[in-house]
N, C-alpha and C positions, 0 to 999 in steps of 0.2 A: 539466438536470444534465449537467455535462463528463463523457466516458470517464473512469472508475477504473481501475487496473489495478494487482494487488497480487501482487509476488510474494511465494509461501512457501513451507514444507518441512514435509516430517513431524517430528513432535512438535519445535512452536517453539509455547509460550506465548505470546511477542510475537504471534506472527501469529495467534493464537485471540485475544488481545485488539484487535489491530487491528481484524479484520473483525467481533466481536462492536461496536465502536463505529462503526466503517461500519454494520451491520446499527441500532443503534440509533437512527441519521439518515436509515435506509430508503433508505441511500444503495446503488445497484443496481452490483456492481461484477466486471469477470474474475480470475480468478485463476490464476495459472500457479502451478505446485507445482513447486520447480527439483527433489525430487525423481525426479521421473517420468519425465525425459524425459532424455537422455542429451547434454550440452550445452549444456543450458537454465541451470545457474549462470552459466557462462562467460559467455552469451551476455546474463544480467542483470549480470557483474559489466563489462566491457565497454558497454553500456549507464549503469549507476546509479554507476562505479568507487567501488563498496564490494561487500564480501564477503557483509554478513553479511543475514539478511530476518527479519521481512519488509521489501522496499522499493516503498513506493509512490507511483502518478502519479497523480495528479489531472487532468485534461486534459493540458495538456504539460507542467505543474509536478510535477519529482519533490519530492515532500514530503519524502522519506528513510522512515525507521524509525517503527514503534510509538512511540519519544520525540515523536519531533517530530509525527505526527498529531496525539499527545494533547496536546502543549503548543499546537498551530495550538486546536485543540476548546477548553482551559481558558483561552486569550487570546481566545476569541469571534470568532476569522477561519475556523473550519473551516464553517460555515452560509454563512458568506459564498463561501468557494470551492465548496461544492456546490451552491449557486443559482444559478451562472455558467453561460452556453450558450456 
């Protein structure tokens, strides 16, 4: 399975759905909270250039947002990217 790496925020629904559908593909994944840490937006929006999270990577594919996971998962390609090494 490729590195995941999802950023997110305090209280963002999106991002409790994301990783509840990560967690439902037992897919193993870091999560950076741009909360926390003082830079850390900037330094994902510079990174992903968008604002808003959660935004996540799939090994070196930034997928984007909660939309687009879920639309990769109901087209049946998101199985297919987490069984990539």
């Amino acid at each position: 399975m490729p590195a995941i790496l999802i950023y997110t925020a305090h209280r963002c629904g999106y991002c409790v759905m994301a990783k509840r559908l990560l967690d439902s593909k037992k897919a193993v994944y870091t999560e950076i909270n741009v909360d926390e840490q003082a830079g850390m937006r900037e330094e994902m929006m510079q990174k992903t250039r968008r604002r808003t999270v959660p935004q996540i990577y799939i090994g070196d594919l930034h997928v984007g947002g909660f939309d687009d996971l879920n639309a990769l998962n109901q087209a049946g390609k998101l199985d297919t990217l987490l069984a990539q090494n």
